[in-house]
Backbone as XML, in Angstrom:
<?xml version="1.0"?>
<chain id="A" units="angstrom">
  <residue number="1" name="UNK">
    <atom name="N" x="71.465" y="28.945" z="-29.348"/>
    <atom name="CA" x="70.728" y="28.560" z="-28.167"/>
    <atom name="C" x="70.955" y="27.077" z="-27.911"/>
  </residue>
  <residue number="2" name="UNK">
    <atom name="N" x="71.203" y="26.148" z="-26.632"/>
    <atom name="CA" x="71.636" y="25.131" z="-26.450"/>
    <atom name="C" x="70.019" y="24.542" z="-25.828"/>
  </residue>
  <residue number="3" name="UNK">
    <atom name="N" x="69.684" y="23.600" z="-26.264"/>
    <atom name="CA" x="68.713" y="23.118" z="-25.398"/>
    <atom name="C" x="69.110" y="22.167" z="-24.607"/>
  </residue>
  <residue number="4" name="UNK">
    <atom name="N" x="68.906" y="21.949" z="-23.093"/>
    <atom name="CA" x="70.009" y="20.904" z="-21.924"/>
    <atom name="C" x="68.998" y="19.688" z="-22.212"/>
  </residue>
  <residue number="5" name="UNK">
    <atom name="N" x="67.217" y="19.781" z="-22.263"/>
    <atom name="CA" x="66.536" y="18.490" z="-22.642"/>
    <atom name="C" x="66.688" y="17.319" z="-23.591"/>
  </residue>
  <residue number="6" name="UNK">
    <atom name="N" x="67.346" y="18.198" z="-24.383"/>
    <atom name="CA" x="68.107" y="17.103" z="-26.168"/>
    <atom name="C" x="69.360" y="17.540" z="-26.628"/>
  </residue>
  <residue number="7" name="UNK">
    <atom name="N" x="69.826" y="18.348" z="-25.398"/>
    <atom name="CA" x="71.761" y="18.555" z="-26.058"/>
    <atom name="C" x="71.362" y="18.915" z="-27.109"/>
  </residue>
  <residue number="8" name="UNK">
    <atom name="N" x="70.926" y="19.979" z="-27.834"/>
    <atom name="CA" x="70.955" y="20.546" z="-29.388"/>
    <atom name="C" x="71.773" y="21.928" z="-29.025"/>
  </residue>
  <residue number="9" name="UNK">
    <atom name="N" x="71.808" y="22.082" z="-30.352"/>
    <atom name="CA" x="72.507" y="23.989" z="-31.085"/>
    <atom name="C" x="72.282" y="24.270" z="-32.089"/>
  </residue>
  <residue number="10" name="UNK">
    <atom name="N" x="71.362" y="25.695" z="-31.656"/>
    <atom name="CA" x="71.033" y="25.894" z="-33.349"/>
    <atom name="C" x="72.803" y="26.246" z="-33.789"/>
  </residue>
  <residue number="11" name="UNK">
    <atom name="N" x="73.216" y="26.394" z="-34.830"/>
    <atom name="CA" x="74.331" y="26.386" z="-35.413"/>
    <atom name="C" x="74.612" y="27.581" z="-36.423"/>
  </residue>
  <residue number="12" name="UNK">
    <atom name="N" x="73.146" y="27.636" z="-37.127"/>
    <atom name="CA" x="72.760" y="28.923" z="-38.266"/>
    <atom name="C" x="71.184" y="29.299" z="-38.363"/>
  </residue>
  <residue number="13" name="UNK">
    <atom name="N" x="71.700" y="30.743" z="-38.057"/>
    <atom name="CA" x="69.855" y="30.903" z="-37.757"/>
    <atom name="C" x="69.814" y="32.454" z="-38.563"/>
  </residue>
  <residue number="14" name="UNK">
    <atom name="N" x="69.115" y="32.230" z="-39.554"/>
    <atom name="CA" x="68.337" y="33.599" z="-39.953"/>
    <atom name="C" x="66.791" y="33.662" z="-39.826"/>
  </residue>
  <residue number="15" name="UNK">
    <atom name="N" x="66.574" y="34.711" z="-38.880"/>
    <atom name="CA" x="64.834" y="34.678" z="-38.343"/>
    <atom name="C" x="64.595" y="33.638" z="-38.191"/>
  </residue>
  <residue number="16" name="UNK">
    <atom name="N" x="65.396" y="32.529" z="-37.717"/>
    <atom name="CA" x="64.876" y="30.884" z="-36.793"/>
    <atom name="C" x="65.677" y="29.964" z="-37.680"/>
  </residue>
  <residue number="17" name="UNK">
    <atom name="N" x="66.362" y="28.986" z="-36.756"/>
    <atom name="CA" x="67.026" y="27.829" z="-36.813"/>
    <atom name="C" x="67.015" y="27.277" z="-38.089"/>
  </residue>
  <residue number="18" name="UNK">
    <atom name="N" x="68.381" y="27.621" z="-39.134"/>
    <atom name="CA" x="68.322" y="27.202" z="-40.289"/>
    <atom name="C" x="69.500" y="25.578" z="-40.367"/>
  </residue>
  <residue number="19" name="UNK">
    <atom name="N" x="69.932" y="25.672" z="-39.628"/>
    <atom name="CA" x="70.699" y="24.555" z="-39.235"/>
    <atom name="C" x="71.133" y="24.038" z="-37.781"/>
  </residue>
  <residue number="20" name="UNK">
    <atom name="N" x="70.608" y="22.791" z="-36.858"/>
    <atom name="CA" x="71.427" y="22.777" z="-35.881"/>
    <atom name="C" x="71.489" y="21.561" z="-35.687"/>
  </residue>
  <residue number="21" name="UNK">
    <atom name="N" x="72.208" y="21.719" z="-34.331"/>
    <atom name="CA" x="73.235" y="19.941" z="-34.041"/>
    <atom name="C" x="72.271" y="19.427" z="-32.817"/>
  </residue>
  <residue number="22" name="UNK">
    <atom name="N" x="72.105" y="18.076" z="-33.228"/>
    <atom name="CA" x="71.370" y="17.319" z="-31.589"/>
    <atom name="C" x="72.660" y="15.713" z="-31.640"/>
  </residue>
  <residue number="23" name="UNK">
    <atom name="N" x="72.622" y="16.206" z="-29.887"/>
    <atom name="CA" x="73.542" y="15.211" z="-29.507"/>
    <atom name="C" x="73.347" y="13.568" z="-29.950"/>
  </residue>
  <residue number="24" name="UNK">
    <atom name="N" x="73.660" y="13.004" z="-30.166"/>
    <atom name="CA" x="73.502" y="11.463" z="-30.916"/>
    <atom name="C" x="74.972" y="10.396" z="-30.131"/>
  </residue>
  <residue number="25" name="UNK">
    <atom name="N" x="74.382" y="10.073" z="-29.084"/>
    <atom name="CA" x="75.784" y="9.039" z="-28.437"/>
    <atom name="C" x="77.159" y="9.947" z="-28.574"/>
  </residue>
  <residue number="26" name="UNK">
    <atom name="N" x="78.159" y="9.283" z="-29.441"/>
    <atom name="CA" x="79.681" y="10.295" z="-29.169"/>
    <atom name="C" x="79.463" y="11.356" z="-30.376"/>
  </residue>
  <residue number="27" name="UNK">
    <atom name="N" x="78.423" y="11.341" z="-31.533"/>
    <atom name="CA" x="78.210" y="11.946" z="-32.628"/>
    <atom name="C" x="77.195" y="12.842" z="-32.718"/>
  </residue>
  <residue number="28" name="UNK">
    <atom name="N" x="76.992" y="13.572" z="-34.111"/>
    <atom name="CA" x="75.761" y="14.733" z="-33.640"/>
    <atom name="C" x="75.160" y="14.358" z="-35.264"/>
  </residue>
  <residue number="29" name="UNK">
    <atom name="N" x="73.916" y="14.731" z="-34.663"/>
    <atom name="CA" x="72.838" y="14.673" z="-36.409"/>
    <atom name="C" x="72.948" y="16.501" z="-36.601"/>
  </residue>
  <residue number="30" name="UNK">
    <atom name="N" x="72.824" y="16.672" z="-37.812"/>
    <atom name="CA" x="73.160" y="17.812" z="-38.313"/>
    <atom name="C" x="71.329" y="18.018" z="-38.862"/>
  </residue>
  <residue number="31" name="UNK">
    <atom name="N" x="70.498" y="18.378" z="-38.846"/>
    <atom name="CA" x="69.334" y="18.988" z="-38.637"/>
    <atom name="C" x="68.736" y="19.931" z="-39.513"/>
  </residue>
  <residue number="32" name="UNK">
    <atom name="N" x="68.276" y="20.410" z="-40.627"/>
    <atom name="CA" x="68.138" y="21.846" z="-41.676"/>
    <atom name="C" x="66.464" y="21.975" z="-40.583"/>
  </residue>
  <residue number="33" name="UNK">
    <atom name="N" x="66.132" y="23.217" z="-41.981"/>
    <atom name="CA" x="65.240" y="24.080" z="-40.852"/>
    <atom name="C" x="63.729" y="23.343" z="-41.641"/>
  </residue>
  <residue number="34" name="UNK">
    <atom name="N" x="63.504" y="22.178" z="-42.023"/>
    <atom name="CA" x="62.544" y="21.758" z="-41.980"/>
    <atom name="C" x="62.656" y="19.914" z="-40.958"/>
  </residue>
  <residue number="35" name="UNK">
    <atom name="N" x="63.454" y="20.520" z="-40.374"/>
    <atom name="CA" x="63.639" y="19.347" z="-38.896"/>
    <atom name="C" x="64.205" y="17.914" z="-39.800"/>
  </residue>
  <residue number="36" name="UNK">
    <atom name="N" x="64.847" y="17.874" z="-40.619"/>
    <atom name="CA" x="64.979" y="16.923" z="-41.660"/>
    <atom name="C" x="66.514" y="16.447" z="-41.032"/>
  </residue>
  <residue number="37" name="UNK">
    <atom name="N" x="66.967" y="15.410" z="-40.990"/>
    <atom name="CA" x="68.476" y="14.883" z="-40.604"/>
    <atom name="C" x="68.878" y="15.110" z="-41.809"/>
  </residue>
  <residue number="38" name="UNK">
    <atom name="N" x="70.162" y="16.103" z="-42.033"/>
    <atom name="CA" x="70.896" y="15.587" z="-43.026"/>
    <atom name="C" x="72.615" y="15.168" z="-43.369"/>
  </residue>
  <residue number="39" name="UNK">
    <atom name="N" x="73.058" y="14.752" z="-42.122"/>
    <atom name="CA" x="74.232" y="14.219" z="-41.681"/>
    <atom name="C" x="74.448" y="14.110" z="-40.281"/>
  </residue>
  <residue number="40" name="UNK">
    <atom name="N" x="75.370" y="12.638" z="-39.946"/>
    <atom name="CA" x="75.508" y="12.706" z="-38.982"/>
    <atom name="C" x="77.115" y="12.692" z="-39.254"/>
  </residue>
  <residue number="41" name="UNK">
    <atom name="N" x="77.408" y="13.438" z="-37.832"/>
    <atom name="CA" x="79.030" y="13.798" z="-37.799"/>
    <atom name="C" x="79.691" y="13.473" z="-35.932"/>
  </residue>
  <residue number="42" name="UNK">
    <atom name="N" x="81.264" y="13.046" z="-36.772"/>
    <atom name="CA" x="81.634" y="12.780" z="-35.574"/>
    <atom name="C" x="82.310" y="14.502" z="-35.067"/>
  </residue>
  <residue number="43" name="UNK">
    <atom name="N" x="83.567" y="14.100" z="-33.960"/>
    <atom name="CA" x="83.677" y="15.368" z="-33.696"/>
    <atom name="C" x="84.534" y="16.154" z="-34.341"/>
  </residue>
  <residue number="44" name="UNK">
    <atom name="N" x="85.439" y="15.114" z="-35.415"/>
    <atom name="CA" x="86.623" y="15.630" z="-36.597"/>
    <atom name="C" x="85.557" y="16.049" z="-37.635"/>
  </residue>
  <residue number="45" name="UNK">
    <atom name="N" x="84.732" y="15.416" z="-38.080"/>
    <atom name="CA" x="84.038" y="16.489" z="-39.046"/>
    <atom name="C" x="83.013" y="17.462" z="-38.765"/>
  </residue>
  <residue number="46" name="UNK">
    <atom name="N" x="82.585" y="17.403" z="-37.920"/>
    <atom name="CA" x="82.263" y="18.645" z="-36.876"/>
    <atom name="C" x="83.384" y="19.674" z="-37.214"/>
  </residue>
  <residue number="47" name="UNK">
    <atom name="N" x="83.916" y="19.683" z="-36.784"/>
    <atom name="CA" x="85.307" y="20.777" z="-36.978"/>
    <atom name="C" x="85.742" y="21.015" z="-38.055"/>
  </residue>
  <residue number="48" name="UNK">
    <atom name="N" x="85.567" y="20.198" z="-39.216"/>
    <atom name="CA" x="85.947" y="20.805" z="-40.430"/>
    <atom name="C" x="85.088" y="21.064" z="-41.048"/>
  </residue>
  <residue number="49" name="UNK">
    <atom name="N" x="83.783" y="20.622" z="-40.549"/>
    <atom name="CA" x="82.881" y="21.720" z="-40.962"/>
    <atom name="C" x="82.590" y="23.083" z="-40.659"/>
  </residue>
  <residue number="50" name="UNK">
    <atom name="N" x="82.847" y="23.734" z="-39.631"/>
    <atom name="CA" x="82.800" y="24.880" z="-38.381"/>
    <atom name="C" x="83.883" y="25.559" z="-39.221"/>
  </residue>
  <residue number="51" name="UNK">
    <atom name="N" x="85.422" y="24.676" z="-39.761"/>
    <atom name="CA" x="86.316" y="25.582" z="-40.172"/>
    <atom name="C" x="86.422" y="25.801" z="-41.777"/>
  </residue>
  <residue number="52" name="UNK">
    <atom name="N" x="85.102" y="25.567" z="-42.462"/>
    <atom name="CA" x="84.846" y="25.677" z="-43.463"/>
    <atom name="C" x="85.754" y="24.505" z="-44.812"/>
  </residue>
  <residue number="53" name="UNK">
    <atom name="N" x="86.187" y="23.431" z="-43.979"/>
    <atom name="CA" x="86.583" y="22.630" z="-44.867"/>
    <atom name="C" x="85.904" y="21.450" z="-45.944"/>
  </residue>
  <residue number="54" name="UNK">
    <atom name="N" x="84.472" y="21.519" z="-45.179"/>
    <atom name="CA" x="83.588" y="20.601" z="-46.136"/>
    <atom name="C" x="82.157" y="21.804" z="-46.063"/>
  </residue>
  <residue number="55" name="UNK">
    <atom name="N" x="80.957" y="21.435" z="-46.626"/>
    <atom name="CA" x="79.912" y="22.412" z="-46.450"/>
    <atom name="C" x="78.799" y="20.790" z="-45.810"/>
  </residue>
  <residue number="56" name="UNK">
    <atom name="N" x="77.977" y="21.726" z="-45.358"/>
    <atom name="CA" x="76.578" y="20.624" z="-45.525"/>
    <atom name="C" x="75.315" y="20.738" z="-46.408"/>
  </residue>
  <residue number="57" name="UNK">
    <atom name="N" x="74.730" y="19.822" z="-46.743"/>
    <atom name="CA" x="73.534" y="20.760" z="-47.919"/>
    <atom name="C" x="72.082" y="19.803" z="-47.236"/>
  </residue>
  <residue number="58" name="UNK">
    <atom name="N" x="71.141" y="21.105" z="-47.356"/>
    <atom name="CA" x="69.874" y="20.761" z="-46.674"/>
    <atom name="C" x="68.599" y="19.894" z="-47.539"/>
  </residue>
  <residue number="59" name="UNK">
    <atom name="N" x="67.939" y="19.764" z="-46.891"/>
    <atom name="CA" x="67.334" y="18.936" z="-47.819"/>
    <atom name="C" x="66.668" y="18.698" z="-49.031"/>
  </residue>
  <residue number="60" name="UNK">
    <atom name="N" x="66.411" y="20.301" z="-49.145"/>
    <atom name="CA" x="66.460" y="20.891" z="-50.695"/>
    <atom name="C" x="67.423" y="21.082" z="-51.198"/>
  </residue>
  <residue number="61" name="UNK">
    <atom name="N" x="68.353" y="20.880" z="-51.062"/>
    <atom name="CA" x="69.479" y="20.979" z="-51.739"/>
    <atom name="C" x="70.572" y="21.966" z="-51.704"/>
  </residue>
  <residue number="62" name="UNK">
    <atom name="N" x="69.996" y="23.287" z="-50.821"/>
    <atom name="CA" x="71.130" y="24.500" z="-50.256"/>
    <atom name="C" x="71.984" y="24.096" z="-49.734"/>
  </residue>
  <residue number="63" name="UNK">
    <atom name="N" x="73.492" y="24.117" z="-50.202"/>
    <atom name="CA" x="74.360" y="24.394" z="-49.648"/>
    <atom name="C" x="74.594" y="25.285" z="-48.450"/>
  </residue>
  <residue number="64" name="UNK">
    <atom name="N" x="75.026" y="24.777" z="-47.373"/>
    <atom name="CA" x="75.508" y="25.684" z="-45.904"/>
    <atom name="C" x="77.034" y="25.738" z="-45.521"/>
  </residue>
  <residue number="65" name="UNK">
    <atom name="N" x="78.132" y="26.506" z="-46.214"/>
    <atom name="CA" x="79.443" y="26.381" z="-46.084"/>
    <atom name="C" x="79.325" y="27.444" z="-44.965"/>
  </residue>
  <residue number="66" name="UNK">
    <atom name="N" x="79.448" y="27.011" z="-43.380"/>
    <atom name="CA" x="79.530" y="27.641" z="-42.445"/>
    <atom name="C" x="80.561" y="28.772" z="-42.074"/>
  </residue>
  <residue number="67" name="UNK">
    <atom name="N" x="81.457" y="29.275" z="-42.996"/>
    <atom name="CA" x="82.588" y="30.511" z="-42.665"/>
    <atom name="C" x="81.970" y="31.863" z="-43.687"/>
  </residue>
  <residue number="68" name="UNK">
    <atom name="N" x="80.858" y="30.999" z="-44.482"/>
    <atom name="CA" x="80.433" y="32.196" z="-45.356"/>
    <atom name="C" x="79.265" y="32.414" z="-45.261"/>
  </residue>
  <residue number="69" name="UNK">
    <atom name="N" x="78.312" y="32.576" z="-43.721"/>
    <atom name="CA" x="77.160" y="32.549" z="-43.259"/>
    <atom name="C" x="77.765" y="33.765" z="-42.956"/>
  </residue>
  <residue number="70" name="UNK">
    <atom name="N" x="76.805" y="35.074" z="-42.447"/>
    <atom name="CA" x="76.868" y="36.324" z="-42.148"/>
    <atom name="C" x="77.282" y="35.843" z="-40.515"/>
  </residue>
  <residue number="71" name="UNK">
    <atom name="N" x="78.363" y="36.669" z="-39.725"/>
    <atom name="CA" x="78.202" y="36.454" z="-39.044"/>
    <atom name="C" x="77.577" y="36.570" z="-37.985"/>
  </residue>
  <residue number="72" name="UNK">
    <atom name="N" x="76.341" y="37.569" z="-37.708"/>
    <atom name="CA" x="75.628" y="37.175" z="-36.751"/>
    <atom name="C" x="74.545" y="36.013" z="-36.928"/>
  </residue>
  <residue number="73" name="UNK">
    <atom name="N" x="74.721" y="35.330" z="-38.375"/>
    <atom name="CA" x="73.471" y="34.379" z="-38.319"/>
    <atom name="C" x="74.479" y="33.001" z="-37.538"/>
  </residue>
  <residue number="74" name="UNK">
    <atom name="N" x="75.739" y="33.090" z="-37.372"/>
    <atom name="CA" x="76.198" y="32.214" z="-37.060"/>
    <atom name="C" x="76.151" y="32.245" z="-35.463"/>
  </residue>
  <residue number="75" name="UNK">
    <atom name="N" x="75.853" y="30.568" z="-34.826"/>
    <atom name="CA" x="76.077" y="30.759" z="-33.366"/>
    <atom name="C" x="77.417" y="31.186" z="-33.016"/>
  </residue>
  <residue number="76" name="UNK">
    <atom name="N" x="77.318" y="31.870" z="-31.526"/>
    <atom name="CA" x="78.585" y="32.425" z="-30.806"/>
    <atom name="C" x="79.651" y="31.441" z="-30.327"/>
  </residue>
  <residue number="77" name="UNK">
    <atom name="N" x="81.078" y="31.420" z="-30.671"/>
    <atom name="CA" x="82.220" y="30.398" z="-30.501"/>
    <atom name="C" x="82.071" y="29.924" z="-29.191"/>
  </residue>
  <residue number="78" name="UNK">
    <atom name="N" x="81.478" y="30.764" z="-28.137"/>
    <atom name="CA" x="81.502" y="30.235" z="-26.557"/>
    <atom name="C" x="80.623" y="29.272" z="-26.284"/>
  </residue>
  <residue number="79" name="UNK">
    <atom name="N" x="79.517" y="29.551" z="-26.843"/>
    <atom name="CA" x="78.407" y="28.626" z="-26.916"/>
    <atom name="C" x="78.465" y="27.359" z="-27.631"/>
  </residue>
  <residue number="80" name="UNK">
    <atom name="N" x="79.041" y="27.399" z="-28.792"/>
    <atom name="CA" x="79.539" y="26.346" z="-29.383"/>
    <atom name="C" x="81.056" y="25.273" z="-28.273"/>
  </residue>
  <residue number="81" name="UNK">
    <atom name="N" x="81.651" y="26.061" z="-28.011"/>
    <atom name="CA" x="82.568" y="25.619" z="-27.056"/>
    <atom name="C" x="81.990" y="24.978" z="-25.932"/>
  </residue>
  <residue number="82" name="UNK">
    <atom name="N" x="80.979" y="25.425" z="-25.430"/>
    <atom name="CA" x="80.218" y="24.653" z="-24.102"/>
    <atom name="C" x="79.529" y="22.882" z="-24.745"/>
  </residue>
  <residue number="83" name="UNK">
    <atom name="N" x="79.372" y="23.783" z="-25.732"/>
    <atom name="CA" x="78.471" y="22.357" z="-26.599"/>
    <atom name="C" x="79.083" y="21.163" z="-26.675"/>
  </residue>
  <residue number="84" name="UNK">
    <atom name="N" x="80.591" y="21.531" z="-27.480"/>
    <atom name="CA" x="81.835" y="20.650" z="-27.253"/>
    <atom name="C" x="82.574" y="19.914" z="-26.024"/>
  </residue>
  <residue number="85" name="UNK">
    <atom name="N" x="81.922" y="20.921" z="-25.261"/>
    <atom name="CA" x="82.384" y="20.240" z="-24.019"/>
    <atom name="C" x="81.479" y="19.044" z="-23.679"/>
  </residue>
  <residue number="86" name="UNK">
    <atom name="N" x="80.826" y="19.767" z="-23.568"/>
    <atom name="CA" x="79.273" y="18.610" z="-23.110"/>
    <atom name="C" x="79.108" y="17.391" z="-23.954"/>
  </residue>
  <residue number="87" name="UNK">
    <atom name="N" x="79.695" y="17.600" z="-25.287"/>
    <atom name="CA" x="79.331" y="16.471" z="-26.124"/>
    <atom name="C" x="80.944" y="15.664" z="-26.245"/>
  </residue>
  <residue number="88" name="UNK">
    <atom name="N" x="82.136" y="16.039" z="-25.827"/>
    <atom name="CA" x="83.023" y="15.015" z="-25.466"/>
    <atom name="C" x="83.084" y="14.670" z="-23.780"/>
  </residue>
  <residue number="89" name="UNK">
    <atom name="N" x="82.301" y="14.713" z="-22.883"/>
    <atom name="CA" x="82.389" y="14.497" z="-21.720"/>
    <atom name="C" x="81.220" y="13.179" z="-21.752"/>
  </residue>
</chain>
């Protein structure tokens, strides 16, 4: 789900927003599901995170390697694609 008021995405959601992105100038804060910042990323590690090349870990300490989330807990590539747009424009 994209919110247009704060440019966010949830990113990983089982039964509610376990990870998402809010827009931050050219960069994004990476967000766990107790509203906690726990990285901010530009748009190259953005992407290697998405393509499972680094993981993120929440603020308890769970690991989130995003290619090995079930995939419907993962957001939809189109939606994510709009996001990208919006956040390099």
């Amino acid at each position: 789900m994209t919110n247009k008021k704060e440019r966010s995405i949830e990113v990983i959601n089982y039964e509610g927003p376990v990870l998402k992105l809010i827009e931050s100038g050219s960069d994004v804060i990476a967000v766990d599901q107790w509203d906690k910042p726990i990285a901010r990323l530009n748009f190259s590690s953005l992407l290697s995170y998405l393509r499972g090349e680094m993981s993120l870990y929440d603020s308890k300490g769970k690991e989130w390697h995003y290619p090995s989330q079930h995939e419907e807990a993962r957001t939809d590539i189109n939606k994510l694609m709009v996001f990208f747009q919006k956040l390099k424009s």
